[in-house]
Every structure is written in C-alpha cells, then in structure tokens.
N, C-alpha and C positions, 0 to 999 in steps of 0.2 A: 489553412494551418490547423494542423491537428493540436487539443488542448493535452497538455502536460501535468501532471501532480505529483510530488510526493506525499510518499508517507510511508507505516510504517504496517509490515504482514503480523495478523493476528490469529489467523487461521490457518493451516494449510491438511486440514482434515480430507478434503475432498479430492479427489483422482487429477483431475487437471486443470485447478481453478485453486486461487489462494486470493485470502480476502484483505484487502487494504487498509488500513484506515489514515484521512487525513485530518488532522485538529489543527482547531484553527483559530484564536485568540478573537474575541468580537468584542466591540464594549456597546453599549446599552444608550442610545444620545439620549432621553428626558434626564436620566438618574445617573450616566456614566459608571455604571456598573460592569465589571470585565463579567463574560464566560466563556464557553469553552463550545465548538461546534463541531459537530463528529461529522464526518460521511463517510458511508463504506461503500466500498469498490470491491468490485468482482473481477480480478481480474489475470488472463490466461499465463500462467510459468515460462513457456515454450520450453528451454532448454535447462534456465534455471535450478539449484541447488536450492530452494529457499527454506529457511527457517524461522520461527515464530520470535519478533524482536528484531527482524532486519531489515533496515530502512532501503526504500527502491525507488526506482524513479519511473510511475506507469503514462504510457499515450491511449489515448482512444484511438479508437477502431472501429470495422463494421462490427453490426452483432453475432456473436461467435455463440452463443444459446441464451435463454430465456433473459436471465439476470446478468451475464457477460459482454462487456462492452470495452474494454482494459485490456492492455498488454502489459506486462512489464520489457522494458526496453534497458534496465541500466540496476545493480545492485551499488545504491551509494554508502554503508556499512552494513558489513554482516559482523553478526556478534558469534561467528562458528570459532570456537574455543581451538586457541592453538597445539595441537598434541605435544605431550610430555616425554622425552624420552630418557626415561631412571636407568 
C-alpha cells in the first residue's frame, strides 16, 4: 500500500516539481505543550494546473529524481479565483 498525505503547495517555482507542505498538530508528553511539524514534499504535477495555497492530495512513488518521491494524485481545494464578468 502506497502512503498517502495531504497538504498544502507552497512552491511551484520549479519546471516540473511543486513542493508540499504537510503540518501537523504534536503536543509535547512531559509539559503537554502543542507545536506545530512541517514536512515538505517534493512532489511531481503531471497534468495538474496548480497554484500556491491549494490543498492536494500526494501518493508516493518510485524515485522520479534526486529529492522527488510524490505524485500528486487528487486537487482537494484550489483557491484559483473565479473570473468576473462586468
């Protein structure tokens, strides 16, 4: 079973690679203290329209280059602003 994650594109600078990020609520067991745990993901568009602020839903995969190991499989909102016609 391949692993699954959300989260959310924060990059998409790069030619064929948009970068992930998934946060994640942790709390702290001695002091019970919440923070906050980032990981970023590398991972491949294919056909995708994406934009910076839209939430996705990526699967691993074999390794597609250096730092890439993600597909995105699924757009669960995108924040693409609906055109205005005056």
């Amino acid at each position: 079973m391949k692993k699954r994650v959300s989260g959310q594109v924060v990059s998409t600078k790069m030619a064929k690679t948009v970068v992930v990020v998934n946060k994640v609520l942790k709390q702290e067991k001695l002091y019970r203290k919440f923070y906050h745990r980032l990981t970023r993901y590398y991972a491949d568009p294919k056909d995708f329209d994406l934009k910076v602020g839209d939430s996705v839903l990526i699967e691993e995969t074999r390794p597609l280059s250096k730092l890439k190991r993600w597909r995105v499989i699924k757009i669960l909102t995108s924040l693409a602003s609906p055109e205005k016609n005056d």
